[in-house]
C-alpha positions in Angstrom: -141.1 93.8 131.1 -139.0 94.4 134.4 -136.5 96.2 134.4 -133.2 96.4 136.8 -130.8 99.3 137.1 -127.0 98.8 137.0 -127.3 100.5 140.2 -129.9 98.4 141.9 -127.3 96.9 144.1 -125.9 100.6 144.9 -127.5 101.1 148.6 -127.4 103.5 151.1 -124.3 101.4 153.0 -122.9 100.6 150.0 -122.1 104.2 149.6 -121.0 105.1 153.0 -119.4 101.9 153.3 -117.1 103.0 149.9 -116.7 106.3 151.8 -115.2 104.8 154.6 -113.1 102.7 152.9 -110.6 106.1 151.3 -111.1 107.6 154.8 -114.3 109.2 154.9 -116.9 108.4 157.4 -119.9 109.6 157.0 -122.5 110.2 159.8 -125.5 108.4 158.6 -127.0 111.2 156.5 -126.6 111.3 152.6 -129.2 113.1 149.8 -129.7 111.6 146.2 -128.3 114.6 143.8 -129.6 114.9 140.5 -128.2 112.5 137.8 -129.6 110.3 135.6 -126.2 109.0 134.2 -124.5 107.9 137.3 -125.5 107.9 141.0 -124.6 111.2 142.9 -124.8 111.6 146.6 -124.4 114.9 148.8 -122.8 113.1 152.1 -122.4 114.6 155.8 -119.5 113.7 157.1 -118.9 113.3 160.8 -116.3 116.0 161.2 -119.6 118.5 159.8 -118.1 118.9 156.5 -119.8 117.1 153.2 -118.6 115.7 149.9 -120.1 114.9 146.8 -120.1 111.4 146.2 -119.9 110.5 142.4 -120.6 106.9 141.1 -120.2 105.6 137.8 -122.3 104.0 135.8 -120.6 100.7 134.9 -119.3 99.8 131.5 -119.7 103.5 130.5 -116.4 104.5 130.4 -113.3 102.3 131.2 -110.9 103.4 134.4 -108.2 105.2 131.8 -111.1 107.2 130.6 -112.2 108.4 134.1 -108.8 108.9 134.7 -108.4 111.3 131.8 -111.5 113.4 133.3 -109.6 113.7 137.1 -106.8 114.5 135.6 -108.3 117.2 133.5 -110.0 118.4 136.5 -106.4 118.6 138.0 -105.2 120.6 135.2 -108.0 123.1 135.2 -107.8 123.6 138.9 -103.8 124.3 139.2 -104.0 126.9 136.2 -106.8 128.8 139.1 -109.7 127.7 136.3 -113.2 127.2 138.8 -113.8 123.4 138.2 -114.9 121.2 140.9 -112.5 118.2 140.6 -112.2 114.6 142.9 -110.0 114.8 146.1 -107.6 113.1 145.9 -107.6 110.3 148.5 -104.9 107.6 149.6 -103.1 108.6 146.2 -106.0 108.6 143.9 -109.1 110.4 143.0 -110.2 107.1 141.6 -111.5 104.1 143.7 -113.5 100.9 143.7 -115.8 99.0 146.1 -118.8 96.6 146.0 -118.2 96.8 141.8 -118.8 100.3 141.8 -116.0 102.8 140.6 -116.6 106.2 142.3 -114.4 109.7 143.3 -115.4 112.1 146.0 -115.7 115.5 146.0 -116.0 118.6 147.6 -119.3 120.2 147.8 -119.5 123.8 145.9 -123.3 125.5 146.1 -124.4 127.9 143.9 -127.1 129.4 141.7 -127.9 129.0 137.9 -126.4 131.9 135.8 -128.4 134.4 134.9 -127.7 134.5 130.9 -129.6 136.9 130.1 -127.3 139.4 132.2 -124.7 140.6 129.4 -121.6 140.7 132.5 -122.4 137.1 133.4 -122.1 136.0 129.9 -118.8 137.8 129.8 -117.3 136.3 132.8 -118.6 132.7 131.7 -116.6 133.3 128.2 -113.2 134.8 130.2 -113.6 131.6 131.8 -114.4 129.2 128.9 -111.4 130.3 127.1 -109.6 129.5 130.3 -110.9 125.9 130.2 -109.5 126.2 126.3 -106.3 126.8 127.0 -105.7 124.1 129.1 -107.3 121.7 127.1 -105.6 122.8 124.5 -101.7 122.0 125.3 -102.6 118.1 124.7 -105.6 115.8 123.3 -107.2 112.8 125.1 -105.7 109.5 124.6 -108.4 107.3 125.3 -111.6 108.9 125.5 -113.6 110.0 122.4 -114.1 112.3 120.3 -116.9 114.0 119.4 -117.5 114.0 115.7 -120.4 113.0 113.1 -119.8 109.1 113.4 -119.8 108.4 116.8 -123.0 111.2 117.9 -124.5 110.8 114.3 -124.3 107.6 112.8 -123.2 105.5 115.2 -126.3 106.7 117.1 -128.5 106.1 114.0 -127.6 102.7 113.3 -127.9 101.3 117.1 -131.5 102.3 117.6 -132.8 100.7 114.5 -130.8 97.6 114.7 -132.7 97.7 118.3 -136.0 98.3 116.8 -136.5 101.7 119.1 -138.2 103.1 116.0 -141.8 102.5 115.5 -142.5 101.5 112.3 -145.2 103.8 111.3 -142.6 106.3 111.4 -138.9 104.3 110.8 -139.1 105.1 107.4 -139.5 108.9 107.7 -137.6 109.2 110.2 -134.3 107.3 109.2 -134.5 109.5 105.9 -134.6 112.8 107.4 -131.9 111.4 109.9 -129.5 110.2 106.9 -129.9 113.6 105.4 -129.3 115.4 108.2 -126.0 113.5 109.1 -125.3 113.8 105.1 -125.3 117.5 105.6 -123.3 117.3 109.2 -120.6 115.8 107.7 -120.0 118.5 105.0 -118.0 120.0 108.2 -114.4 118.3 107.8 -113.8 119.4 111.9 -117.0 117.3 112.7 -115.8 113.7 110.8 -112.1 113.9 111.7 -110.9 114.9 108.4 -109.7 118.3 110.3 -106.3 117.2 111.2 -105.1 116.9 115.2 -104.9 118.6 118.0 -102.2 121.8 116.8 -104.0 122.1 113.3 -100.7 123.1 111.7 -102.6 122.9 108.2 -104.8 125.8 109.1 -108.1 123.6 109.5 -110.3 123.9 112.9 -108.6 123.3 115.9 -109.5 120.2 118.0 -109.0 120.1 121.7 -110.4 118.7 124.9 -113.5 120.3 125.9 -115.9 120.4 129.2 -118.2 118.5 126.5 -122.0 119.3 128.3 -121.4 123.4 129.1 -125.2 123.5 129.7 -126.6 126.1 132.1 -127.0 123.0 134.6 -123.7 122.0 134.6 -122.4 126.2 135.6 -123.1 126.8 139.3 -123.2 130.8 140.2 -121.6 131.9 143.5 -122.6 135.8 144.3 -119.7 137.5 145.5 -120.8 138.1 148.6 -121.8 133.8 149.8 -120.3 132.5 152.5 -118.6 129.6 150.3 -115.6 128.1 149.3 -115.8 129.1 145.6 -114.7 132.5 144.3 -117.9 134.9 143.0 -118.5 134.0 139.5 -119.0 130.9 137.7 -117.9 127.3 138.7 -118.0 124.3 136.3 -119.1 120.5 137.4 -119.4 117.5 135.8 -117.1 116.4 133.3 -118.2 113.3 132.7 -119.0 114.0 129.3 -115.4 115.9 128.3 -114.1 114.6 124.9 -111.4 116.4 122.3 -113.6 118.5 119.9 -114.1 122.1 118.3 -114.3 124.9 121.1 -117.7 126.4 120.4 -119.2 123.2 121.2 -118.6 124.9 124.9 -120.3 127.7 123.5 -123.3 127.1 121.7 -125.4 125.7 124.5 -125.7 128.6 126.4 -127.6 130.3 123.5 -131.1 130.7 123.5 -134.2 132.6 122.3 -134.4 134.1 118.5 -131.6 135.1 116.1 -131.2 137.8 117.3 -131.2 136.9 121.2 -128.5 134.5 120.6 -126.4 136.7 118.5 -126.5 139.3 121.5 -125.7 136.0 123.8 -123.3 134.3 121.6 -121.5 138.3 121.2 -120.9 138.4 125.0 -119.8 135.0 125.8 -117.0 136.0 122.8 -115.9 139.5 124.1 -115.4 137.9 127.4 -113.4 134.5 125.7 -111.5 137.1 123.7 -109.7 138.5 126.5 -107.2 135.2 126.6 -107.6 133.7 123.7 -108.6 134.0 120.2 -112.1 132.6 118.9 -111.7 131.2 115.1 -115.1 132.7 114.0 -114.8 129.6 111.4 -116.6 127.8 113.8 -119.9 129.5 114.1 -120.9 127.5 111.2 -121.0 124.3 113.2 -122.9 125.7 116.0 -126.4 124.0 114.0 -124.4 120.7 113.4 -123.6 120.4 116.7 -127.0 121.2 118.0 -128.3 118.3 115.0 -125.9 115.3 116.2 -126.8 116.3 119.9 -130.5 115.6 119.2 -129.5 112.5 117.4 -127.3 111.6 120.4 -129.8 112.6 122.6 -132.8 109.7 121.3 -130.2 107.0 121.6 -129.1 107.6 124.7 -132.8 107.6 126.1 -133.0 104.9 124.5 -130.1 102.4 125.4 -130.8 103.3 129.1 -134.2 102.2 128.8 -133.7 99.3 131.1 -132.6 101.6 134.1 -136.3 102.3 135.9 -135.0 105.8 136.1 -135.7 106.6 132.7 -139.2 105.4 132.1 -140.4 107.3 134.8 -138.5 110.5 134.4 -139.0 110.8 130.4 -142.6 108.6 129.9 -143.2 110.8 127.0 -139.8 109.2 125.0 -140.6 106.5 122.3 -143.7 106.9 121.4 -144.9 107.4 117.7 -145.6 111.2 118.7 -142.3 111.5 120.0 -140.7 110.2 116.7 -142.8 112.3 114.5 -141.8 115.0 116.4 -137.9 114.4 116.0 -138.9 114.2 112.3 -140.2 117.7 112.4 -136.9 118.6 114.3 -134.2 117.4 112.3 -136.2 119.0 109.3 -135.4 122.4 111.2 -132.4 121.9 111.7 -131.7 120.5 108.1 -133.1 124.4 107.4 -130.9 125.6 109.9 -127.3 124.0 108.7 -128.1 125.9 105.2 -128.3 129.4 106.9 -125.9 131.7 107.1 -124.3 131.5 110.5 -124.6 133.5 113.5 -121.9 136.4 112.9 -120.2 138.1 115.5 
């Protein structure tokens, strides 16, 4: 079956054209970024400078919800925090034109981190708990959590009430996934029964969070570039920022054996310590949090199926193989959540 992206109308003077139109005219030249989410252009301008040109996938999030992102992105860059935020432009960082919503920019190179360096994953945490305090002083209105029914079951139900399952494997598979989300939500901060934002009864504290603190998503400026950042990390995209527990902005930089991502996870928290406290409660929810994300993780594959950009970068998602091998996963990390935690 065909299938037509949301973007498909999204051309080349469609972009510059939505450019022009918050005053910035671009000189004919503009490179497809990386993104599978949303569209994401690098544009020359004609004055010789360049922006980043960020457009939205539509119905993904409504305009208060990318609101709540720029203006988090504001908030981070007035406390000095390195987060690459929209410009604001004619009185907004958020605009509209030929049905697209989109924000601009500036462009910030840089390098993936090296996380095996000990000082890197110090400087990361310093800034982390930075990104914390901000988020901290107030929760999201409108955009979502991240807890057990909305990664977890939520996820669950849509792709077998869309038949994404095969059947030689649905049955397997949706009883490994139940137990696994059964176990998940044994962790009152990750089903809302943790209280709000201040935590005044002593449970986990919830705030807003970058949300995807992959190494992808930290750009590394050596101290002696030629850029507009600082030396050190920088922190893009976002889009995925949500209220939740602050090691979910930990836990993804962790790799390797136990003992790797002790040494890792011991770093990123010496540096984070130096503004503000870690509650070593959470460590336990660092294997929860990696279970909903690969539950997550299948169902969004799967409801952006009908974007051609999907099939042909993940042809390997869907199959039976691939289903067993989710089964074999999420029996892992069933093993994983009954652990002791990482301690540091």
């Amino acid at each position: 079956m065909k299938t037509t992206s949301p973007f498909s109308a999204l051309t080349p003077d469609i972009v510059l054209d939505a450019l022009d139109s918050v005053g910035l005219r671009g000189d004919g030249r503009l490179t497809t970024l990386s993104s599978y989410e949303n569209r994401v252009y690098q544009v020359q301008l004609e004055d010789g400078s360049s922006v980043v040109a960020k457009f939205y996938r539509p119905e993904r999030w409504s305009d208060a919800q990318i609101q709540e992102e720029h203006d988090f992105a504001a908030e981070l860059m007035a406390a000095e925090v390195p987060a690459i935020g929209p410009l604001k432009l004619q009185g907004a960082t958020l605009h509209h034109f030929g049905g697209f919503a989109f924000s601009a920019s500036p462009r910030r190179g840089g390098r993936p981190p090296e996380l095996d360096d000990g000082e890197v994953l110090e400087w990361i945490g310093r800034f982390l708990a930075r990104i914390h305090t901000v988020g901290v002083k107030r929760p999201f209105a409108t955009r979502p959590r991240l807890d057990v029914q909305s990664f977890g079951v939520e996820s669950m139900q849509w792709l077998l009430e869309h038949d994404k399952v095969p059947l030689d494997v649905q049955s397997v598979w949706t009883k490994v996934c139940t137990d696994a989300i059964d176990l998940v939500a044994a962790h009152a901060a990750l089903t809302g029964a943790s209280g709000n934002n201040a935590s005044e009864d002593g449970s986990i504290r919830i705030l807003r969070l970058h949300g995807d603190c992959h190494p992808g998503n930290i750009l590394w400026t050596p101290a002696n570039a030629a850029l507009a950042a600082g030396p050190g990390p920088h922190f893009v995209d976002l889009d995925d920022a949500r209220c939740g527990p602050a090691v979910q902005d930990l836990w993804m930089l962790l790799s390797g054996d136990r003992s790797q991502r002790t040494r890792q996870l011991g770093m990123l928290v010496d540096g984070y310590e130096q503004f503000r406290d870690f509650d070593r409660r959470e460590l336990v929810l660092i294997e929860p949090l990696r279970t909903l994300r690969l539950i997550h993780y299948s169902a969004w594959l799967a409801r952006r199926w009908d974007d051609p950009t999907f099939p042909l970068n993940f042809p390997w998602f869907g199959s039976s193989d691939y289903w067993q091998g989710q089964v074999q996963m999420l029996e892992e990390q069933m093993e994983a959540m009954q652990e002791e935690p990482l301690v540091v």
